[in-house]
KOLMIPA-712150 format. One record per residue: residue in one letter; x, y, z of N, C-alpha, C, CB in turn. Coordinates in steps of 0.02 Angstrom, whole numbers, plus 50000, padded with zeros to 5 digits. Glycine has a CB too. Layout:
<nodes>
aXYZXYZXYZXYZ;...
</nodes>
This chain:
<nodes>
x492885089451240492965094251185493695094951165492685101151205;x494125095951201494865096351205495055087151172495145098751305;x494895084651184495125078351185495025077551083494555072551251;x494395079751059494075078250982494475085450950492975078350977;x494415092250982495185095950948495795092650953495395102650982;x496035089850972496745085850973496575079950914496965081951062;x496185076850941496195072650884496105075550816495725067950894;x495595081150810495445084650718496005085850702494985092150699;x496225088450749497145090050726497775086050696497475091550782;x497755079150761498115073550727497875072650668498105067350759;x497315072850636497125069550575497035072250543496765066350567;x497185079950524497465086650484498085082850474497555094950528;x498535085550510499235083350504499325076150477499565083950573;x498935072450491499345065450459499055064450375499085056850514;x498475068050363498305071150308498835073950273497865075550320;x498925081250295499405084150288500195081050250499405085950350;x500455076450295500915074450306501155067850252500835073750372;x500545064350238500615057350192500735060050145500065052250179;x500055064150118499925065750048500495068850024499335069850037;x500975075650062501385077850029502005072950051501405085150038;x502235069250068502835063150057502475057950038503305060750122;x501985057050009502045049549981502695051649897500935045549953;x502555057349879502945057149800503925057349836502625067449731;x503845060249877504695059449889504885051849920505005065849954;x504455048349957504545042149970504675036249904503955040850009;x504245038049866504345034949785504985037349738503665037349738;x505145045249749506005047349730506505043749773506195055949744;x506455042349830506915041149890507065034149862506555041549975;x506595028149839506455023249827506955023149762505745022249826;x506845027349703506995026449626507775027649644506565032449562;x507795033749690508565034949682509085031149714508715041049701;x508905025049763509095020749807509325015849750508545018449864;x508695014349722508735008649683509205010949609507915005949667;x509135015549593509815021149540510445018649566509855031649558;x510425019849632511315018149680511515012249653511335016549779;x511155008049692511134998849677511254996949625510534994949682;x510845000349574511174998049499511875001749463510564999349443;x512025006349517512825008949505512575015349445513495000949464;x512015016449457511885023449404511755029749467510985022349339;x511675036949415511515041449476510825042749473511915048249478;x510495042649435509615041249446509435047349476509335034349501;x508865049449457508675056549435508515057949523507895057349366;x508525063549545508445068949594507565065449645508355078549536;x507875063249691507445062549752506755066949725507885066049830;x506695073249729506035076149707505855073749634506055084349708;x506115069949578505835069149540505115067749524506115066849530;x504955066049566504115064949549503775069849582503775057649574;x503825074949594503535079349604503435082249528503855083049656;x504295083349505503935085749462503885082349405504065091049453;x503675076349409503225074549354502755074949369503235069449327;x502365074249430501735075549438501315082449418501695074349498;x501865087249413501685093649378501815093849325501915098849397;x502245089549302502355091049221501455088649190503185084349178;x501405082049221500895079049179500125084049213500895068849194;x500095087749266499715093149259499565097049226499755095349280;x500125098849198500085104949140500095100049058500965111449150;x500095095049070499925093848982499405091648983500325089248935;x499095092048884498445090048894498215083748907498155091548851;x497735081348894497205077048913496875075248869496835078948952;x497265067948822496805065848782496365060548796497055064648735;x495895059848736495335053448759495275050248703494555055348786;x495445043348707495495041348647494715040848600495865034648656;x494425040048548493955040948517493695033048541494085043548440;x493835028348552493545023348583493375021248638493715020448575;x493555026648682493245026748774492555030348761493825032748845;x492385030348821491605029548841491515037148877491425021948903;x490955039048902491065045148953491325042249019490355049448969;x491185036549041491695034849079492385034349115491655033149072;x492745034949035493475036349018493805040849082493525040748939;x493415046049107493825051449134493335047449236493555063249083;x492935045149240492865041749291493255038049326492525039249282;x493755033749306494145029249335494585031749376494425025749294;x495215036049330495705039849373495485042749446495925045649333;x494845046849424494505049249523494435044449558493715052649538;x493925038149528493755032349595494275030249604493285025949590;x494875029249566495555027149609495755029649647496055026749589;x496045033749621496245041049683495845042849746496165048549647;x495045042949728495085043449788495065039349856494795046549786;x494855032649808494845025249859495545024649866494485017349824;x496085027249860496525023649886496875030449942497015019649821;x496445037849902496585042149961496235042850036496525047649935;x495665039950018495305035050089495465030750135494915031250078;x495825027350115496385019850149496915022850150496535011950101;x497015029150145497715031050158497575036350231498115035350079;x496915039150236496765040650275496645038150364496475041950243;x496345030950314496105028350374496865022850427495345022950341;x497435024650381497925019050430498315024950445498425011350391;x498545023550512498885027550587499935029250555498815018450689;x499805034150540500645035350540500775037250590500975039750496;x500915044650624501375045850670501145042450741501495053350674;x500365044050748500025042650801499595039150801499835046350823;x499205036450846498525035250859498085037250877498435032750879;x497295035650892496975039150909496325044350860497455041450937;x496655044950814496415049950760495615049350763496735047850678;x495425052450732494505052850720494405047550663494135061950687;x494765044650618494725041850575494775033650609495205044750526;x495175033050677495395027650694494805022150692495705028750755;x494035023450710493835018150730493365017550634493365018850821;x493375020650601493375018450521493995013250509493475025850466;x494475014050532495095010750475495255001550499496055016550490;x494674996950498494694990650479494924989550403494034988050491;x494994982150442495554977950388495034977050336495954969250416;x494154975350332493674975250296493774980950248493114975350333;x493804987450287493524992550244494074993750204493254998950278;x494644992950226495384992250198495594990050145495714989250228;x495194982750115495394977750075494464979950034495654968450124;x493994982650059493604984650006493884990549977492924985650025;x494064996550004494465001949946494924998949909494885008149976;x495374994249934495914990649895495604988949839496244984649927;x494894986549840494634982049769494294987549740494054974549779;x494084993549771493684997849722494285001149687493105003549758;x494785002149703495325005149655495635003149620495705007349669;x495654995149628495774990149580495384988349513495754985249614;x494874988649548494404988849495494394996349438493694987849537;x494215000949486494385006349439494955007849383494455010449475;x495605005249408496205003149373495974996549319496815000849435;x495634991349311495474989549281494964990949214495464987249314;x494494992849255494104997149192494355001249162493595000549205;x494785005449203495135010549160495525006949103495645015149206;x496035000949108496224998149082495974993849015496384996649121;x495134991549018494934991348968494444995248914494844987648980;x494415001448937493915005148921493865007648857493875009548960;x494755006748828494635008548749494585002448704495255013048719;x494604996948726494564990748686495464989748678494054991948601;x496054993948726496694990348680496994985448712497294994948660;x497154981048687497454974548693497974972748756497814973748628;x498504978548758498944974148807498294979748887500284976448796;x497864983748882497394985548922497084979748938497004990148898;x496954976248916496544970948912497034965348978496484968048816;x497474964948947497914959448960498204959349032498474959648910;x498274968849047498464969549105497914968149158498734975449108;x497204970749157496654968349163496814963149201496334967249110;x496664958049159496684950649173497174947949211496704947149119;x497534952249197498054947949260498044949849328498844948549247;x497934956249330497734959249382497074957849420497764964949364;x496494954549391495984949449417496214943149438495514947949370;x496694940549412496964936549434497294936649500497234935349396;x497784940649516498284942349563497634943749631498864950249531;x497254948349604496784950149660496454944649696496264954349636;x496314939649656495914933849708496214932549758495794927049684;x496854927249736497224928049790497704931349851497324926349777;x497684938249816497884942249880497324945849915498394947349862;x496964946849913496324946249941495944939749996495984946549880;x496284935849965496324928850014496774931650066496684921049976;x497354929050022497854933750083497784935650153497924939950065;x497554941650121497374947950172496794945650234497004954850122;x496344942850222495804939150231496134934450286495514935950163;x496624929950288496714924950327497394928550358496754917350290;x497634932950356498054936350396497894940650440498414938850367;x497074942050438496794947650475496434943150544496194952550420;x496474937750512496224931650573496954931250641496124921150519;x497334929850605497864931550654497914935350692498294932650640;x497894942550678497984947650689497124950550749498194950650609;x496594948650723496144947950770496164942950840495654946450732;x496354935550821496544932550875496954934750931496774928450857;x497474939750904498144944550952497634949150964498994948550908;x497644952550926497114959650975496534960950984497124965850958;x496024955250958495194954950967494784962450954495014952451054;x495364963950898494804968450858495194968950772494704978150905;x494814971750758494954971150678495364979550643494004969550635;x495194983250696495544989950675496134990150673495424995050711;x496674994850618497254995350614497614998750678497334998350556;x497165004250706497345006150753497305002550819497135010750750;x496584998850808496614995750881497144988150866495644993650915;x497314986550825497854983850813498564984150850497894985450761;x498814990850805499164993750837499614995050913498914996250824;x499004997750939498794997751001498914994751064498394996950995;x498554986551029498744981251061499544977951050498234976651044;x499644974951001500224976450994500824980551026500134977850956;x500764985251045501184991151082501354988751142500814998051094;x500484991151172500464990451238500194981851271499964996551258;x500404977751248499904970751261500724965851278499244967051164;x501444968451255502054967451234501804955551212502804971151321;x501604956351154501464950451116502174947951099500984951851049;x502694951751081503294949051077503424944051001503364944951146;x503804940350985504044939050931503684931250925504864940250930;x503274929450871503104923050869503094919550803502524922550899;x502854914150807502934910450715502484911450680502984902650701;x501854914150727501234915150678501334922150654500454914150714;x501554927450697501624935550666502274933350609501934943150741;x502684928550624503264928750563502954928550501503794922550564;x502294922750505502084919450443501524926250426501704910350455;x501114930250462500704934250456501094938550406500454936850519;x501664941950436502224947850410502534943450325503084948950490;x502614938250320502784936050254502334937450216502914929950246;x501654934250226501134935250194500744942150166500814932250229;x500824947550212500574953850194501284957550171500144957650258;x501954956650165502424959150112502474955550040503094958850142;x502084948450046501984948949993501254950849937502224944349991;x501004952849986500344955749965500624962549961499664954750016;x500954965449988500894970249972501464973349920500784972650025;x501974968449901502404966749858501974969549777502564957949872;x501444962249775500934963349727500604968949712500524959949736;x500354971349762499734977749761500094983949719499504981049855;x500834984149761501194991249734501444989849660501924993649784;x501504983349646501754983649563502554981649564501674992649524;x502934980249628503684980549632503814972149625504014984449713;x504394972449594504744964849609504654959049670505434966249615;x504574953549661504644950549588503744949649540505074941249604;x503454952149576502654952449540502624956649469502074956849597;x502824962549477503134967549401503514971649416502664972149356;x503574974249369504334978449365503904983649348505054976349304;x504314991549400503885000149413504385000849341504095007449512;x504894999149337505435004749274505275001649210506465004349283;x505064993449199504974989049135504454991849090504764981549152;x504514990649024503944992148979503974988248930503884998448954;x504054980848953504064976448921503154975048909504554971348956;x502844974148836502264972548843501884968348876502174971948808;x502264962148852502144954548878502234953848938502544949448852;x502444957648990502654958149049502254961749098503204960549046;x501804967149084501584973649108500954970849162501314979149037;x501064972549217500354973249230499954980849257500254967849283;x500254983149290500004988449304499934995549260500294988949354;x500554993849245500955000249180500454996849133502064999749147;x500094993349084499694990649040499224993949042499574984749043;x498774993749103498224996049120498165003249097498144995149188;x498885008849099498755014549100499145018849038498885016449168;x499135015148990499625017648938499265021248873500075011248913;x498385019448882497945024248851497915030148898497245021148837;x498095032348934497765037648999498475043848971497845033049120;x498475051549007498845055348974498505061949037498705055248878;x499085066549037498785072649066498635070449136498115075349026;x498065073749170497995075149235497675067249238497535082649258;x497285063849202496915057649239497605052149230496025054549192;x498245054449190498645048549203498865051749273499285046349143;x499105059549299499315061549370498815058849437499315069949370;x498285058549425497915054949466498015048249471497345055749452;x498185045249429498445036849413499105036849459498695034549315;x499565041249466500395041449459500185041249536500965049049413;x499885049149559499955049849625499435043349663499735058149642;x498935040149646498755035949690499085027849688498055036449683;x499695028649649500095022249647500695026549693500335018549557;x500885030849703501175035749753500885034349834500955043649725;x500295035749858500125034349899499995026949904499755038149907;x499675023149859499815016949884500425011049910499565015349850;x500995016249896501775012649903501715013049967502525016249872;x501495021849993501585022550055501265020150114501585027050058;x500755017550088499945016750133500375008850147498855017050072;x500455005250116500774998750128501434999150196501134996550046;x501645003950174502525004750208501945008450301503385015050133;x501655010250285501145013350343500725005850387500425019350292;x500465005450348500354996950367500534993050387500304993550344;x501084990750374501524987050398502044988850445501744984950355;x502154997150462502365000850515502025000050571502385006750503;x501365002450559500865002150618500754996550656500265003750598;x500824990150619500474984050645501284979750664499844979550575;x501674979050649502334976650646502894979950712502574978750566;x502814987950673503334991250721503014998850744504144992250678;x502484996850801502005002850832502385004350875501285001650860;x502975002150914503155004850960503385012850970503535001150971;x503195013651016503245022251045502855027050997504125025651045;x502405025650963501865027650920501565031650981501385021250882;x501355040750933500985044750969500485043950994500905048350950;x500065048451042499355047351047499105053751023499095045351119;x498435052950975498055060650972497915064851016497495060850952;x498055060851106497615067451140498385069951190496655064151205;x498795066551172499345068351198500055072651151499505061951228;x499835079551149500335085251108501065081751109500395093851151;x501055080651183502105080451186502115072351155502665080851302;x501775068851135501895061551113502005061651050501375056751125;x501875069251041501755067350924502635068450899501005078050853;x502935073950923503925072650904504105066150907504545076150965;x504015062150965504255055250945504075052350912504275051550974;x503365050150896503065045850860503255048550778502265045650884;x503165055250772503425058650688504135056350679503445068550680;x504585056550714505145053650728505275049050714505275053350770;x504705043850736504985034850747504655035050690504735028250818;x503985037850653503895037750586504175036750530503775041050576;x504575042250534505095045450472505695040150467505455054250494;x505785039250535506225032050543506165023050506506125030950618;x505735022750518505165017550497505185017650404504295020750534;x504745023450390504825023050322505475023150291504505027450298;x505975028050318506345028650296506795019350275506555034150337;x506795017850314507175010750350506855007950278506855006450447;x506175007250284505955002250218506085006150145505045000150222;x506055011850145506235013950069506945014750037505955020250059;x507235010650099508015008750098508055000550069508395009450187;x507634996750120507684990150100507194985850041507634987250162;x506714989950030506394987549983506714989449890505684990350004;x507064994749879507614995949825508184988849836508055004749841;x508334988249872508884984249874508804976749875509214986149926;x507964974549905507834968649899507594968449793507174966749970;x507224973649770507234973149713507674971549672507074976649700;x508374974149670508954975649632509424968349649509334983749661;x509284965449691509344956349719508964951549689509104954849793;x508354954449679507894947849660507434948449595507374946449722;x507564943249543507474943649491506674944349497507814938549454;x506414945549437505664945749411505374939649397505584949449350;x504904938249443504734930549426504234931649338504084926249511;x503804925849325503804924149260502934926249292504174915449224;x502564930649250501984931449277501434925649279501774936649246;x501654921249253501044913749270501304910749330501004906349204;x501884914349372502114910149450501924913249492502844908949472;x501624922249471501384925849521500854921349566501084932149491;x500434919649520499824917049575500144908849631498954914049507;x500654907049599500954902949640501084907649716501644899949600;x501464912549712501714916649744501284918449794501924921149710;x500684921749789500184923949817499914917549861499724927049765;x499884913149823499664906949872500044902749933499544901949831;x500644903949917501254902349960500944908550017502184903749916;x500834914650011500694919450070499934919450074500994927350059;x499454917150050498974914750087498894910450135498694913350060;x499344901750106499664896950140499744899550203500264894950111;x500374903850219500704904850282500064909750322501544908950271;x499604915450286499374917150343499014913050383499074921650335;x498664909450326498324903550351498344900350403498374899750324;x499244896650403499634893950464499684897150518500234892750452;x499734905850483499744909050545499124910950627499934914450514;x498484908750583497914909050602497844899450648497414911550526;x497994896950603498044890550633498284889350701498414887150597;x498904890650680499444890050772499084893950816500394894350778;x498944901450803498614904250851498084901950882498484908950835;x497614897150838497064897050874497214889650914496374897650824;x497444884550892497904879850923498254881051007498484879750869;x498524887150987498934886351048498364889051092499714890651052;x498084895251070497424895851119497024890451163496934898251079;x496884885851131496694879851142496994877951198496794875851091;x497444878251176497984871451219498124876151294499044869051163;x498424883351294498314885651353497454886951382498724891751349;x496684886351341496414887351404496474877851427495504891851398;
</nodes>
């Protein structure tokens, strides 16, 4: 009994805890990347309050959407507030832990994608359309991706959960190899793609011909574009969580252990922090590729997880 109160708790709090910093993790990000370009770039909380500004205005619908129109923004939001649930920040352990596979992971990924898509074509407009399509595009192959990087990652810890991932990882000390190098290329650049950041598209551009994500949502207005804003908010973070958990779990809390959660919130805050440092700065370095090389891109990190799945099972081999 004691053991499932500790855990409801961890998973209050990490609830708690995402949802209200995923929008300062995305200021932390803009104003980093403000530095880099030698400007002063608007106030760390800024997206807070845009997220309230666009609360309080109205909510139009264009006369060519469907009743649908106001559907999309929720199934995004909340499929991607699901997968944000289900991967391990401070601790492990959670009640959510034995839900949060790489399967169920990469199916919310596509139901919010999708939703972002439809949303995107739902009034008939053109560069909606366009973003669409490219974004079907991008998805095949990072979806591959993900898919042949999770083979890796099962071969190391013979299970498919983020947490029991984790876990192993931690406590198993797997140490530094060529297949996790090629695994870790492959899911930053998946997850490069997913969030919308360089060199796949540009978060600040509003170039038409260019757009993919920003395309999708430029009919939307009011609270269903704030639902749009905040679950591209949490999805920055859910990635930077992801790749924390599975990469750099060390000294990660446990749910049934109270005195373990300061460190692990600690090595957390550390963690993100670290990447919403280096991911501004790898942007502000590296140009915008040409969106017909994206899918080159994506395949280069399918490629490597691929390899990465390869060697592993190879060397398995060869030591029994």
């Amino acid at each position: 009994m004691l053991g499932f109160a500790l855990g409801l708790i961890a998973t209050l709090l990490h609830a708690a805890l995402v949802f209200a910093a995923a929008p300062l993790v995305a200021g932390v990000v803009g104003k980093i990347r403000a530095w880099a370009l030698g400007r002063r770039g608007a106030p760390v909380w800024q997206p807070y309050l845009q997220l309230y500004k666009l609360l309080r205005k109205s909510t139009l619908v264009p006369e060519t959407a469907t009743e649908l129109f106001a559907l999309w923004p929720v199934a995004c939001f909340l499929a991607t507030a699901v997968a944000m649930l289900l991967v391990p920040s401070f601790c492990t352990g959670m009640l959510t832990a034995p839900l949060g596979d790489f399967i169920t992971l990469i199916g919310l990924f596509a139901i919010a994608r999708a939703a972002t898509m439809l949303g995107g074509m739902e009034t008939g407009f053109g560069f909606g359309g366009a973003g669409a399509g490219r974004e079907v595009l991008f998805s095949i192959f990072a979806e591959a991706a993900l898919l042949v990087a999770l083979l890796c990652f099962v071969l190391l810890a013979h299970g498919a959960t983020v947490d029991g991932i984790a876990v192993a990882f931690d406590t198993q000390h797997i140490g530094i190899s060529v297949s996790l190098g090629f695994a870790l290329a492959a899911l930053l650049a998946v997850a490069l793609t997913e969030t919308g950041r360089i060199p796949t598209d540009n978060p600040s551009g509003h170039l038409e011909l260019a757009m993919v994500h920003e395309a999708m949502l430029l009919e939307y207005s009011g609270r269903f574009l704030l639902l749009f804003e905040y679950a591209a908010m949490l999805r920055l973070l859910l990635w930077m969580d992801l790749i924390g958990a599975i990469f750099i779990p060390f000294r990660l809390g446990q749910a049934g252990d109270v005195f373990s959660w300061p460190g692990g919130l600690l090595l957390w805050v550390l963690k993100i922090g670290a990447m919403a440092v280096v991911l501004p700065l790898f942007e502000v370095s590296t140009a915008k590729m040409r969106v017909f090389r994206v899918p080159e891109f994506l395949g280069a990190a399918m490629l490597l997880g691929f390899l990465a799945s390869v060697f592993l099972f190879v060397a398995a081999r060869i030591g029994s």
